[in-house]
C-alpha positions in Angstrom: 0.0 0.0 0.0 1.2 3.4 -0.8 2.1 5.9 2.1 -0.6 8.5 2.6 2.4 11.3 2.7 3.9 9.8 -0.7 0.4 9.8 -2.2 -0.2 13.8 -0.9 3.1 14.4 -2.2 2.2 13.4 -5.8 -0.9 14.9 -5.9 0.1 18.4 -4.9 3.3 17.9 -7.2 0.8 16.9 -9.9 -1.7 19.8 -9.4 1.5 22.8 -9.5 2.8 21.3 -12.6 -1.2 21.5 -14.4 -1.1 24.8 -13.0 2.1 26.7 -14.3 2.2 29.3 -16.4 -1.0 30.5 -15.1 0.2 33.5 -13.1 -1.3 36.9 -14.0 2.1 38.6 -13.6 5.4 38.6 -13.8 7.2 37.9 -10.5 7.7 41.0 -8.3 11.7 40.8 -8.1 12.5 39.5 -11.7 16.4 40.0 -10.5 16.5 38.0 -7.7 16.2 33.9 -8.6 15.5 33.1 -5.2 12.4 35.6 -5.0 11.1 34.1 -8.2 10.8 31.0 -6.9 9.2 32.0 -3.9 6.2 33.4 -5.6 5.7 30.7 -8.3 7.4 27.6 -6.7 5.9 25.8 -9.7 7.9 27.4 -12.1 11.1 25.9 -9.8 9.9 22.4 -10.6 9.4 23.1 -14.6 12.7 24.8 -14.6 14.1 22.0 -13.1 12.5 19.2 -15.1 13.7 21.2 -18.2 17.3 21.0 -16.9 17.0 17.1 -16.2 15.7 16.6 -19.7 17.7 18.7 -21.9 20.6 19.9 -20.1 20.8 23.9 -19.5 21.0 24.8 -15.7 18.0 26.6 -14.5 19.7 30.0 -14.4 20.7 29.8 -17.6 17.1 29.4 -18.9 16.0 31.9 -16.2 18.2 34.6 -17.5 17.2 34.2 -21.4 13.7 34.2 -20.2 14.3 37.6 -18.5 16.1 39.3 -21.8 13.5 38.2 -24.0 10.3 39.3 -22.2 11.4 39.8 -18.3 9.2 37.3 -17.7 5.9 38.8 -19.1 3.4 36.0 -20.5 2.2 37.8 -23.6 4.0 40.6 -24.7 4.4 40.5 -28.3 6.8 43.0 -30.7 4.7 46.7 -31.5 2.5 46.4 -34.6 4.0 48.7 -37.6 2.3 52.1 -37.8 1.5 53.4 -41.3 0.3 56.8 -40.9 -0.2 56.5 -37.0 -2.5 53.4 -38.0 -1.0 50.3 -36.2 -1.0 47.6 -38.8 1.0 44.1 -38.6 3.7 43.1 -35.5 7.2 43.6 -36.3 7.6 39.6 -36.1 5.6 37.1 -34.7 7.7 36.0 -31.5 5.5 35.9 -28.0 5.3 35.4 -25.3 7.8 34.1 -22.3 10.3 33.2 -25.3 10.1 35.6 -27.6 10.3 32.5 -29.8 8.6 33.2 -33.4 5.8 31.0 -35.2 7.9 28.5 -37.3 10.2 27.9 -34.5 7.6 27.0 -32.0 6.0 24.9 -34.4 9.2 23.3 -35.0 9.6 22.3 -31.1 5.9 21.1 -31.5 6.7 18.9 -33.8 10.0 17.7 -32.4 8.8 17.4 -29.0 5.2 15.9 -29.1 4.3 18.7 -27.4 1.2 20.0 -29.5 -0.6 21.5 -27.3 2.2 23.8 -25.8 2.0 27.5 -25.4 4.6 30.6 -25.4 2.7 32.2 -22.7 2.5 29.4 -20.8 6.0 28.8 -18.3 6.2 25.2 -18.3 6.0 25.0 -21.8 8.9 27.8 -22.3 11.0 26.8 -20.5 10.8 23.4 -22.2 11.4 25.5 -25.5 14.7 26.9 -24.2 15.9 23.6 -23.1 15.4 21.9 -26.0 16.4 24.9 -27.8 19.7 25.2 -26.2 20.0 21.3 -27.2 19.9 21.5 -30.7 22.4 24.4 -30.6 24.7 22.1 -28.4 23.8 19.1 -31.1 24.0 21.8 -34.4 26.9 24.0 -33.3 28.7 22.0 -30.5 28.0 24.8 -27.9 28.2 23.9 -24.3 24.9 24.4 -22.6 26.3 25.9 -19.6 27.8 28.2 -22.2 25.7 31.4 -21.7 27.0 34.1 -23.8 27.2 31.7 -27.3 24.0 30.0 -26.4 22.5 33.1 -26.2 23.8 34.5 -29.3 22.6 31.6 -30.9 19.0 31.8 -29.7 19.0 35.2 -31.0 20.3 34.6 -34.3 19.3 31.0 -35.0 21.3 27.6 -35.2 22.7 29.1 -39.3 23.0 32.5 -38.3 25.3 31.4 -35.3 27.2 29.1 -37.8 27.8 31.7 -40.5 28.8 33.9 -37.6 26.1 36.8 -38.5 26.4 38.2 -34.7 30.6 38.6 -35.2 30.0 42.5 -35.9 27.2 43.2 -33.7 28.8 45.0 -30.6 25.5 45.6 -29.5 24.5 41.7 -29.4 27.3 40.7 -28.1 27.0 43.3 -25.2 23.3 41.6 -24.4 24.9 38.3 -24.4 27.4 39.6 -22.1 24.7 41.0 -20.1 22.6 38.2 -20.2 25.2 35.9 -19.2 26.3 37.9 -16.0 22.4 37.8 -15.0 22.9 33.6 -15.0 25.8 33.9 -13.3 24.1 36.4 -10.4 20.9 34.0 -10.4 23.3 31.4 -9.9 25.1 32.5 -6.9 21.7 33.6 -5.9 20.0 30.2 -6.2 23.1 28.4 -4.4 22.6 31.1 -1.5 18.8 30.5 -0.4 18.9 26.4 -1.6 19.1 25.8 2.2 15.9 28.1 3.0 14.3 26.6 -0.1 14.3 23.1 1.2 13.9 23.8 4.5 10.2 25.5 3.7 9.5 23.1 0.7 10.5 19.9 1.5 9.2 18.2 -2.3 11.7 20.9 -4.1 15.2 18.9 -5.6 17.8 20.7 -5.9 
């Protein structure tokens, strides 16, 4: 017979994980991993299963997450005005990911994952891992390997391998920024991990 606690344990584990992605705003402290966490522990176990599964530690993800849309569930790029008559978005990226159409459809496809959804957490952060993946596969990039991972999300798996980001001073000082923000969310994540299980005793870390 299972134990009562084990049973309660998967059930509440269970409920979080059908319930991510479903907060109606961004997390107060955005800069502070540890914060985060606190205020949508169910993004910590997505985060974490994406990590298991594809490879990119949790503050890597975290950290692309905040350049693209600082962790805003639907923003989308401004519409094109003609006029002063807003007309069609500047791309179609949106969401937590920023990722566009053909992408996403192409993690879809790869993943099984039909009914995934940009503004939906557990399901981006699933994109970046797996995103991060193929770059490791198509380029060879470390995953732990912010500031070319990055670069590579932003420019795609042939843009990175043609090197179209080599004279853009300005992407490469995002993907400096954006790797210094892993690296604080690191050392941030590593400082409260004591508190964290302490409080939430079904957390891994």
């Amino acid at each position: 017979m299972l134990n009562r606690a084990v049973v309660k344990k998967t059930i509440v584990v269970s409920t979080l994980l059908a319930l991510v992605g479903c907060a109606a705003a961004p997390p107060q402290d955005t800069g502070n991993a540890c914060e985060i966490f606190k205020q949508y522990p169910d993004w910590y176990v997505s985060a974490k299963e994406s990590e298991r599964r594809w490879g990119t530690p949790v503050p890597v993800m975290l950290a692309i997450i905040h350049q693209e849309s600082r962790f805003e569930a639907d923003v989308s790029p401004e519409r094109v005005k003609i006029f002063g008559i807003p007309t069609i978005r500047k791309s179609s990226s949106y969401g937590y990911t920023q990722a566009l159409d053909s992408t996403w459809k192409d993690y879809q496809r790869a993943t099984g994952n039909r009914s995934g959804s940009r503004d939906n957490f557990h399901d981006s952060v699933d994109f970046i891992g797996w995103y991060n993946y193929q770059t490791y596969k198509v380029n060879g990039v470390e995953r732990n390997n912010t500031y070319y991972l990055y670069m590579a999300y932003h420019e795609g798996h042939t843009g990175y391998k043609q090197k179209s980001w080599q004279d853009k001073q300005w992407l490469k000082d995002v993907a400096t920024k954006v790797a210094n923000r892993a690296i604080t969310y690191d050392k941030q994540l590593k400082s409260c991990r004591l508190k964290v299980n302490k409080n939430e005793r079904w957390w891994v870390f």
